[in-house]
ZAMARGU-4260 file (C-alpha; in steps of 0.2 Angstrom, whole numbers, plus 5000, padded with zeros to 4 digits):
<rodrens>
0) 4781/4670/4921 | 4796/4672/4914 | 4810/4687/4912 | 4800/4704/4912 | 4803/4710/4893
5) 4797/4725/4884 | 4796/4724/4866 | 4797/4741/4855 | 4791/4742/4839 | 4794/4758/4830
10) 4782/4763/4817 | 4777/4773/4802 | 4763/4770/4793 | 4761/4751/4797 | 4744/4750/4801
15) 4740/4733/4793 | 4754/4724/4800 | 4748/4727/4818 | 4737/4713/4822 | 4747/4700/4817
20) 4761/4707/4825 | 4753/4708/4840 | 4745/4690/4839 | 4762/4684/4835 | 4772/4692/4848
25) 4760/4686/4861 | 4762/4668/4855 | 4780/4667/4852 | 4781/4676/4872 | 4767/4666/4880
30) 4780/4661/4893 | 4786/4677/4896 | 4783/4693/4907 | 4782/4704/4891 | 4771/4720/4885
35) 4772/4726/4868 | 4777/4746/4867 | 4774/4753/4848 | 4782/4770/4847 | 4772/4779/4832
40) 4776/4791/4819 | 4762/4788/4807 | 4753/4798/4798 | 4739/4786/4795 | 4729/4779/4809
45) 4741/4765/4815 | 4740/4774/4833 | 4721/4768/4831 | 4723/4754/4827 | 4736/4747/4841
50) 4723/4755/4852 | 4707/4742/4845 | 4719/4728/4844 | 4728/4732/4863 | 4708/4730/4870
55) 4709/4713/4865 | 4726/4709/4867 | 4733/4692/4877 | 4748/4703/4886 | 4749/4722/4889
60) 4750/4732/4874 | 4753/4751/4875 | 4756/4764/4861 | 4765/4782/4864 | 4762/4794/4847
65) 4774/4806/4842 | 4771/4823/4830 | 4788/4828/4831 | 4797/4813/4826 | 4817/4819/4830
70) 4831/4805/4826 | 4817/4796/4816 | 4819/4777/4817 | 4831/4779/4830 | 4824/4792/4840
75) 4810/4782/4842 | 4816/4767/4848 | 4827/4779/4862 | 4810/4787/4868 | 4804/4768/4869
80) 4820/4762/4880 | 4815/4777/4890 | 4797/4772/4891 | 4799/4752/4893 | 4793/4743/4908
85) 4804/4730/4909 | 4824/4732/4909 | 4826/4720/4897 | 4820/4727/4880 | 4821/4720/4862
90) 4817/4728/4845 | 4810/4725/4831 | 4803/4733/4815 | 4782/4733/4811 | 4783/4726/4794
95) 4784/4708/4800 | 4801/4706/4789 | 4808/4702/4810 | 4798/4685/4814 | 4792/4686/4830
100) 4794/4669/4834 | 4812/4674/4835 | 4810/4682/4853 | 4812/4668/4863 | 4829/4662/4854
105) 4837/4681/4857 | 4830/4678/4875 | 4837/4662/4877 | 4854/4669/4873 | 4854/4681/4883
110) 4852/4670/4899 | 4865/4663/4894 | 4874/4679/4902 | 4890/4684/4894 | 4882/4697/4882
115) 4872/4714/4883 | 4868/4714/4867 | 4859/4700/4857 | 4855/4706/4838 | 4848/4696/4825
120) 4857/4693/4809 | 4855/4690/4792 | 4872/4687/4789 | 4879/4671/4800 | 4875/4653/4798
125) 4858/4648/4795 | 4853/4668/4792 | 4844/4671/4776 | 4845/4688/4766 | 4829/4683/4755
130) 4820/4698/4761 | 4828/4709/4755 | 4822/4710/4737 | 4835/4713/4722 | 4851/4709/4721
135) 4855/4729/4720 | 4845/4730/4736 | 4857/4716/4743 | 4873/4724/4739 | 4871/4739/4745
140) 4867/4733/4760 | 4881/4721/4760 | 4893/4736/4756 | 4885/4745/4769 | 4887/4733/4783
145) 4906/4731/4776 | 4910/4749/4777 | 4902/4751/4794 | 4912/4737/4801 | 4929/4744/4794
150) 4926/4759/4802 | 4924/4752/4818 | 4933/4734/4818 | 4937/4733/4835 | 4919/4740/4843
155) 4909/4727/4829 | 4923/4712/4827 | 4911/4701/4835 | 4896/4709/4825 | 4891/4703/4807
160) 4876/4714/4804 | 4877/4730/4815 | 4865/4739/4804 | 4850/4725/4810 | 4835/4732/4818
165) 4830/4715/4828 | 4841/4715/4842 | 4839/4713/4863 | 4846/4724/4874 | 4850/4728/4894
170) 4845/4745/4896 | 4852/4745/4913 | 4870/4744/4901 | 4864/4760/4893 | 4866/4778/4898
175) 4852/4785/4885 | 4857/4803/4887 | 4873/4799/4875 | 4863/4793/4862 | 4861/4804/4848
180) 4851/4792/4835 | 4846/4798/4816 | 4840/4789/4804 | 4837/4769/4806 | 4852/4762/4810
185) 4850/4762/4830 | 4861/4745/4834 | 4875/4755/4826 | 4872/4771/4836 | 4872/4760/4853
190) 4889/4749/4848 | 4897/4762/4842 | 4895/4774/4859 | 4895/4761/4872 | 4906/4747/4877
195) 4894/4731/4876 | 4898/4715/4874 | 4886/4708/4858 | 4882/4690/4855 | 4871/4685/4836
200) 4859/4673/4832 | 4853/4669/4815 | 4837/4677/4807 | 4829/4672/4791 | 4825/4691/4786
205) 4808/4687/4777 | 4797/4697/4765 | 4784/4717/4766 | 4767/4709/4770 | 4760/4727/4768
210) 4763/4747/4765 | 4781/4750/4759 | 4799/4751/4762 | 4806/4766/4769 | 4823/4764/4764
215) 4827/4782/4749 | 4842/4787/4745 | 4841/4802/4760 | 4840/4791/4772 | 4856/4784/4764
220) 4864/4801/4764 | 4858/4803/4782 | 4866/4786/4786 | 4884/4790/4779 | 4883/4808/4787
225) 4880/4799/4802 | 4893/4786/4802 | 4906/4798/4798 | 4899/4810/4814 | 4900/4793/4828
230) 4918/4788/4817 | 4927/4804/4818 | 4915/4816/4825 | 4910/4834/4822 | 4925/4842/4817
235) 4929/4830/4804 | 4911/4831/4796 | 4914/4846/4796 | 4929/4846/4786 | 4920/4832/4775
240) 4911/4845/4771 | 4922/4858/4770 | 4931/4846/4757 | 4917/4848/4745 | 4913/4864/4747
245) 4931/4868/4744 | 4932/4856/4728 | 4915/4866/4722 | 4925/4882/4726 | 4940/4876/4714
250) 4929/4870/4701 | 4918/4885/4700 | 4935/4895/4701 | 4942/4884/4685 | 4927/4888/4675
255) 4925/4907/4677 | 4943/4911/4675 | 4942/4898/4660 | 4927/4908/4652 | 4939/4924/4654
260) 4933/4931/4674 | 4947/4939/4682 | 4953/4925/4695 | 4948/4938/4709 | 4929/4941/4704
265) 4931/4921/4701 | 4937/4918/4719 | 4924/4928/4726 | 4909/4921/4717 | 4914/4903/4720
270) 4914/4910/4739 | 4898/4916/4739 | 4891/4900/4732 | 4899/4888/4741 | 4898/4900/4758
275) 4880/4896/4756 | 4878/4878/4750 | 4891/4874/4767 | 4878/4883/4779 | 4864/4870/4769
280) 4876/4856/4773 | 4880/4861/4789 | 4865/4863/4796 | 4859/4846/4790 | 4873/4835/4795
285) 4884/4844/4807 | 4873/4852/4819 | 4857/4847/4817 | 4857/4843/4836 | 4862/4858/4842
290) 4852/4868/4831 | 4835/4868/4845 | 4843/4877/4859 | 4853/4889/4845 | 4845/4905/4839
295) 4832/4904/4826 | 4840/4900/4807 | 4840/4918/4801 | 4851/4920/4815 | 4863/4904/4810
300) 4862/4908/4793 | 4867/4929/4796 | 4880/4925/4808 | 4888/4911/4797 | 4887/4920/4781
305) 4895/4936/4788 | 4908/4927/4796 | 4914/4917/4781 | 4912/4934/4772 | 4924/4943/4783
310) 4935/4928/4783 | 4936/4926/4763 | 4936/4946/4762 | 4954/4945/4773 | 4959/4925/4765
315) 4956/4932/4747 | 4968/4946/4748 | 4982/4933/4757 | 4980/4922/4742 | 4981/4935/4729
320) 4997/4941/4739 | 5004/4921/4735 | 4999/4923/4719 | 5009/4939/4714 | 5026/4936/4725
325) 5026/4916/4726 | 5020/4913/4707 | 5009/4900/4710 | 4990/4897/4703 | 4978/4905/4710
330) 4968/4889/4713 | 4983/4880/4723 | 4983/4897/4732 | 4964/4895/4734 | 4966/4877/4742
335) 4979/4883/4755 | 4972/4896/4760 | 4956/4886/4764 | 4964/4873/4774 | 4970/4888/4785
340) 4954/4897/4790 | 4945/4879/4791 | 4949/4878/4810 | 4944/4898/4812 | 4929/4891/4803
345) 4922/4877/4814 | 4925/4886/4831 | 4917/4901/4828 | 4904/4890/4821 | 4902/4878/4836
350) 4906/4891/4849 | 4895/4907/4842 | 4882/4902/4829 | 4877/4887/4836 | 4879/4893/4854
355) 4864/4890/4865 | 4851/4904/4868 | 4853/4913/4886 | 4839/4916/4894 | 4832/4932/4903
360) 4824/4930/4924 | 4809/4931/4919 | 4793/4919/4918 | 4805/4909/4930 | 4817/4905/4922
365) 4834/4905/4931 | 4850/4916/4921 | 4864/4907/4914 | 4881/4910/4923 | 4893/4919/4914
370) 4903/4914/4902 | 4920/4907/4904 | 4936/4913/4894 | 4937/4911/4877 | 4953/4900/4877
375) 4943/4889/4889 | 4930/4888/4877 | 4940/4884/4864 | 4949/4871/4873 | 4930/4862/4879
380) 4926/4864/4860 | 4940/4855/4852 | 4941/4842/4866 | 4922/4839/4865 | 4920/4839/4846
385) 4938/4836/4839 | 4942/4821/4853 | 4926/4810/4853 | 4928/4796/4842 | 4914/4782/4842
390) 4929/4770/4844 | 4942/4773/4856
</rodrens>
């Protein structure tokens, strides 16, 4: 036989896709040491089914069912990688749009030995994009893939479709611990954190046999917020957001003190609001990993709002100060005075609301060490959140 391979194939609700898959998988690998590891998120009975079809199957076929589904897509194919037998390990989605009899050509490159990654793409000679669907479907994807490489040109210059899910990979070049997948774009998550050399061959990107696409506009707004955390990190999602919610500040601002509300009742309603509609963001985007080992969200949500309470309580005053001596607006004021308390803003958040949960001696568990200083804190913070680009 030949190389050992593991083939994970993340799925949700592909329950009718699953024999063929599995029939051409074990065709197109017949030559190969290879098992097939589906990794389920279904609602439907597509754990059951892998299961009937795996007592049949010509090569080992084994499924691992998950009710939690963290990192979606991605997270899936990491607790796969985790899972697989074999080192070598190539995925591939359960709606036959990646053609099986692909595998041996991303195995063949491989051997070649000068890359750690293989993907498959729709994008270099004798790739096709017919797949896709509409031309709407195909631009955005295009755009995506254009953004994406900009934002990382040196990590992806030898990538034309980082956002493929067909792709081969040496787990052995891997340290899983680091990867911190969500939504579907896993190829990106692993390029953008690790140093991997990356080699393409081309994929005719064929048609949905069955169920239904699960690209929607969320997982589009989880893909951006996701770039823009392994680009610039947390801090400057953070201030991504903080952007907005300061431009929703200024514009709630413009519109009361337009319909005649004192500019300080105006300031302090559009705090309010937008105090509120950051945490939302926050938690989504921002922290969402920490958020497990953090107190419970009524905890979050009461520490962050006070905070940002007691900060605009002392930041409103200071701006009403500028207004009366400086004679400037009061929404110029405003926006200098959020640009100040931003930083004050994302250390308390990273270094008290989202702190992990201590834990008592009892039931055996073992108490955490004291706390170092606050400045060293703060200095672990900023070097850990505001310091870790995806591309160095």
């Amino acid at each position: 036989m030949g190389t050992p391979v593991t083939v994970i194939v993340p799925t949700f609700n592909e329950r009718d896709n699953v024999a063929e898959l599995v029939a051409r998988t074990a065709a197109a690998l017949a030559a190969y040491d290879a098992e097939i590891l589906f990794v389920d998120d279904s609602t439907d009975d597509t754990a059951l089914e892998v299961a009937r079809v795996a007592a049949d199957a010509p090569l080992p076929v084994r499924v691992i069912h998950r009710d939690d589904n963290t990192g979606g897509l991605g997270g899936a194919v990491v607790v796969g990688l985790e899972a697989a037998a074999a080192q070598i390990c190539i995925v591939m989605d359960g709606d036959l749009q990646h053609p099986p009899e692909l595998l041996p050509a991303l195995l063949r490159r491989h051997e070649e030995g000068d890359a750690d990654v293989v993907a498959a793409s729709r994008y270099i000679g004798g790739g096709d994009t017919s797949g896709l669907g509409t031309a709407v479907r195909f631009g955005v994807s295009r755009a995506a893939t254009w953004l994406t490489r900009a934002m990382f040109p040196i990590r992806l210059a030898r990538s034309t479709d980082p956002m493929t899910g067909f792709f081969l990979v040496d787990r052995s070049r891997l340290d899983l611990a680091t990867l911190k997948p969500q939504g579907f774009k896993i190829l990106l998550e692993i390029l953008a954190r690790t140093d991997l050399r990356i080699a393409e061959v081309p994929m005719e990107f064929g048609e949905r046999r069955h169920g239904t696409s699960k690209a929607s506009f969320r997982q589009g707004t989880t893909f951006i917020a996701h770039l823009a955390r392994l680009r610039f990190g947390k801090m400057s999602l953070f201030a991504m957001i903080g952007v907005i919610g300061a431009v929703a500040n200024l514009g709630i601002m413009w519109l009361l003190t337009v319909a005649g509300v004192p500019y300080i009742w105006a300031a302090i309603i559009g705090a309010e609001i937008t105090i509120i509609g950051n945490f939302i963001l926050q938690e989504r985007f921002v922290f969402a990993d920490m958020r497990t080992d953090a107190r419970g969200l009524g905890g979050r949500f009461a520490a962050s709002f006070t905070f940002n309470n007691v900060e605009a309580a002392l930041r409103i005053p200071v701006m009403a100060l500028m207004v009366e001596t400086w004679h400037i607006s009061s929404v110029l004021a405003t926006g200098l005075s959020l640009i100040v308390a931003f930083f004050a803003r994302f250390l308390f958040h990273s270094l008290v609301v989202y702190a992990p949960k201590r834990h008592s001696k009892t039931d055996g568990q073992v108490s955490e060490p004291k706390p170092d200083t606050a400045a060293l804190r703060v200095i672990r913070a900023i070097d850990a959140e505001a310091m870790k680009p995806g591309e160095l």
